[in-house]
N, C-alpha and C positions, 0 to 999 in steps of 0.2 A: 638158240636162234641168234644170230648174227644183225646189229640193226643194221640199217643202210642209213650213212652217216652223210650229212651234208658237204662237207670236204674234209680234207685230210687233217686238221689244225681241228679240227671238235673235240671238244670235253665236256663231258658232263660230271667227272670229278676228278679231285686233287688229290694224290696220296704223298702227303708231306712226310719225310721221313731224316728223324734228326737224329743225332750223336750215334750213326752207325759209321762201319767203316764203307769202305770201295767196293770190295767182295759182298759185302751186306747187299749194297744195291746192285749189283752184278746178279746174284742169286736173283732177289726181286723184281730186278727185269725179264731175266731167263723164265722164272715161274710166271709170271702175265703173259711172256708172251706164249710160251707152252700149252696156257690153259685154252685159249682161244675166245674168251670172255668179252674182253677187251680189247681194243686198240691204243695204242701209245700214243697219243697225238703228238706230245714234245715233252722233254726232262731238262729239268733246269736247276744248273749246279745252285745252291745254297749259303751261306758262311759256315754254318752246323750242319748242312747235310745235300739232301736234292728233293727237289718237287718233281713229281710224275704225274701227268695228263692223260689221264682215261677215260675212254669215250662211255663208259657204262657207270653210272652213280650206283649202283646195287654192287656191283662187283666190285667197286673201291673199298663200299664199306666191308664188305665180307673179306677181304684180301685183309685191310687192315684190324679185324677183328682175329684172322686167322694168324698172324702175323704177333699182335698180342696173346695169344695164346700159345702160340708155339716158344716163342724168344723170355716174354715177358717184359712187359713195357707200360706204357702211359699211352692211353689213347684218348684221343680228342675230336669228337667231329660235331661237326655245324652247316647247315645247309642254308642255300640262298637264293629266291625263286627267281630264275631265271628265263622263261616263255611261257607260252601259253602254246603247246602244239597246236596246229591248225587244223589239222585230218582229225583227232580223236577227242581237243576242247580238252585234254588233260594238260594239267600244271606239266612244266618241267623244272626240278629242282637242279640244281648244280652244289655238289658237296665237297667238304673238306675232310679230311681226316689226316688226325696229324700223330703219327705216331712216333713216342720218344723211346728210344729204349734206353732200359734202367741201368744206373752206373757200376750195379751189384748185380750176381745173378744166386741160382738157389745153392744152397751150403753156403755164403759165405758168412763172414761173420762182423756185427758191426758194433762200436761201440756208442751205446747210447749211455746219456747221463744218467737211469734208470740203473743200466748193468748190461752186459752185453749179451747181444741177441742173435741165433741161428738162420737165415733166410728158410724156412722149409718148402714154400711153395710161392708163385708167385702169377695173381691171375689180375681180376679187377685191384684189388687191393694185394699186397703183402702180410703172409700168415709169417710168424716170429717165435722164437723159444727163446727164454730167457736160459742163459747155462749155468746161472745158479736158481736151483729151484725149481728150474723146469717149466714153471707158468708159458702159458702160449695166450699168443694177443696178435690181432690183426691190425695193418698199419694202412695209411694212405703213402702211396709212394713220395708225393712231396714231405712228408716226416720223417723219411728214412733217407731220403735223396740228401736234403739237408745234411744230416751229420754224416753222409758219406762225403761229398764235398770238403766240410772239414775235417773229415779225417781220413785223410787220401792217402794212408797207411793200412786201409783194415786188411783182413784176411781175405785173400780171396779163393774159393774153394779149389780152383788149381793149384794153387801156390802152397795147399796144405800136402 
């Protein structure tokens, strides 16, 4: 069901989206608007990326949950009460969600001061193999982010 939106410039959420490329948000816009969920209200370039204005707070966060699951990424959302509809007396929230995506993806390989470790999957957190020994250990992406930044040399599973 389609809301009937007060004018053209309405949002009711943000989908932040950083360190992708051009084509990243090109796809992301083509798939919102494909779905028919949403309206675009306005996209607004970024330094790290672009913010996108969507008039449906349910479907931003689902987009950007989707969007974590599929790429594998950092997602962050927070909401912030924004009206009081006047027809129904229910809140209206207005959300953010900010999704980063990760500077590693699955296969590559990263050296940690531990030993170095195999990306195997990559959902809420990062699952890991270590390649001596074998032990598996699940990370938080800002622990792995970390020493990829300094070690902007790792393997990356193309490159193998």
């Amino acid at each position: 069901m389609v809301k009937v939106l007060p004018h053209s410039k309405y949002f009711e959420g943000t989908l932040q989206l950083r360190d992708v490329g051009e084509e990243f948000v090109e796809k992301a816009l083509h798939e919102i608007e494909q779905s028919g969920r949403a309206q675009i209200a306005k996209v607004k370039p970024q330094p790290r990326g672009v913010d996108i204005y969507l008039s449906d707070a349910h479907y931003t966060l689902l987009y950007a949950k989707k969007l974590r699951d599929r790429y594998g990424g950092d997602l962050v959302t927070s909401r912030k009460l924004f009206t009081l509809n006047k027809n129904t007396n229910k809140l209206v929230w207005r959300v953010t969600a900010l999704f980063r995506k990760l500077p590693f993806k699955v296969g590559d390989i990263i050296h940690l001061p531990e030993g170095d470790v195999k990306i195997l999957s990559t959902g809420a957190r990062a699952n890991v193999q270590f390649l001596v020994g074998g032990r598996k250990k699940s990370l938080r992406f800002d622990e792995l982010s970390r020493f990829v930044e300094k070690d902007k040399d790792h393997t990356r599973a193309d490159d193998a």
